[in-house]
N, C-alpha and C positions, 0 to 999 in steps of 0.2 A: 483389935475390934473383931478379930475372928470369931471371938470365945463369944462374944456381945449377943444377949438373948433380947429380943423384944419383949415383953411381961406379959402381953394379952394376948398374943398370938403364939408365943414359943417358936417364934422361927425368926432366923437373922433378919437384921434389918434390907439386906442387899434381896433377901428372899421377897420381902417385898414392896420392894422399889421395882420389881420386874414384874410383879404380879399387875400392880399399877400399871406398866407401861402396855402390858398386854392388852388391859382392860380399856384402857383407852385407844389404842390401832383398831380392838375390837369394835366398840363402839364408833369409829370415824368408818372403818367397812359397811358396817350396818348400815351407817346413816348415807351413806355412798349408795350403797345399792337401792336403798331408800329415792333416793333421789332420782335414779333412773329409772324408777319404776315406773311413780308418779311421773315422769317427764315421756316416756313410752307411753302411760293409759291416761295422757291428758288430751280435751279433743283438740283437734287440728285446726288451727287458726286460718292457714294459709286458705289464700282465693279460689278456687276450684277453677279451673282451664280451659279456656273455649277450647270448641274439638276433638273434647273428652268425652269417655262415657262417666255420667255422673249418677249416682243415686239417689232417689227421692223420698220422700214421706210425707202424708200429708199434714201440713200446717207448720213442717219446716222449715225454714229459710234456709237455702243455699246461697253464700255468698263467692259472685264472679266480682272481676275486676271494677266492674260500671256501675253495676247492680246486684240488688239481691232476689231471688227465685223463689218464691212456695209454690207447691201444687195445693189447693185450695177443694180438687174434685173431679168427678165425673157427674154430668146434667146430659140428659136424654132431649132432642127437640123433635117433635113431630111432623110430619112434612105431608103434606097433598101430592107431591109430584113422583114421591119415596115411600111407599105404605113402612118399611121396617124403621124407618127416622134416622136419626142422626146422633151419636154420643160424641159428644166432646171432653176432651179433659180442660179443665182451667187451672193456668198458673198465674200468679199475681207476680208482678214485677214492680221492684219500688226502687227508685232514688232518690236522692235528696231532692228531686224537683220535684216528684208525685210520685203516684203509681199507675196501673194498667192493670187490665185483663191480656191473654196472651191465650185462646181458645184454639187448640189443637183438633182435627178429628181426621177419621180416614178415608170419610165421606162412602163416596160409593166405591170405594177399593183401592186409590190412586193414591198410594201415600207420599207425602211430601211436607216438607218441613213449613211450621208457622213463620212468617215473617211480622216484625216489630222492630220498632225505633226506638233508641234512648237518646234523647240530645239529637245529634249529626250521625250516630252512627247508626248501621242497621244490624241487626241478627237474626238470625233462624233456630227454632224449635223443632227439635226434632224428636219423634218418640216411634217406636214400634221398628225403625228400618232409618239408618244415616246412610245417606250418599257414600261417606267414604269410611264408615269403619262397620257396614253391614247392619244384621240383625241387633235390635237391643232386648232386655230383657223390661218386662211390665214394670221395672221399678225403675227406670234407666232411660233421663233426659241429655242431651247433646245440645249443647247452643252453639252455635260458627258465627262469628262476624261474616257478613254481608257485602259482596261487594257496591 
């Protein structure tokens, strides 16, 4: 069979049985790499972490363990006792039971985290400065369970 010509190709048949095999390891590489790509630039499912710095956008839902987060905005109130007023952020908070507004501001300088309930438990909102992991950036919400 050594002498053995293929007719349409001119090359042994063992020539290409290997050509074949190549072409298919190639193609299962390909679709391999494939695979981890898409699995790399898919988004990330997992629940985002009390205690973390998290990032926001508006009219995104971030999802925590209990609940889920939108920032919804910033609304200005005007005040008699404050000539410069008040800017609040609001975040909308929703579970299976309903939802909530969660209105953050820094008032007259004193910042500190918004308190709210879901259910039994409580949490805190925090933007601009966390108690325990410092400064945040303008896009960058913390929630901590409550004791």
């Amino acid at each position: 069979m050594r002498g053995f010509r293929n007719s349409k190709s001119g090359r042994e048949p063992r020539a290409d049985l290997w050509s074949s095999v190549r072409m298919k390891w190639s193609l299962r590489i390909l679709g391999l790499m494939f695979a981890v790509l898409a699995t790399a630039c898919a988004p990330d499912s997992k629940a985002a972490d009390y205690g973390a710095k998290v990032a926001f956008k508006k009219d995104t839902p971030i999802t925590f363990p209990d609940f889920s987060l939108t920032y919804v905005g910033e609304r200005h109130v005007s005040s008699d006792r404050y000539p410069r007023g008040f800017d609040f952020q609001d975040f909308k908070v929703v579970t299976t039971q309903g939802s909530q507004t969660v209105s953050w501001s820094s008032g007259t300088g004193d910042i500190g985290p918004a308190p709210f309930q879901v259910g039994s438990k409580h949490f805190a909102l925090e933007l601009a400065r966390a108690d325990k992991l410092g400064p945040l950036k303008s896009n960058e919400v913390v929630i901590t369970r409550a004791p």
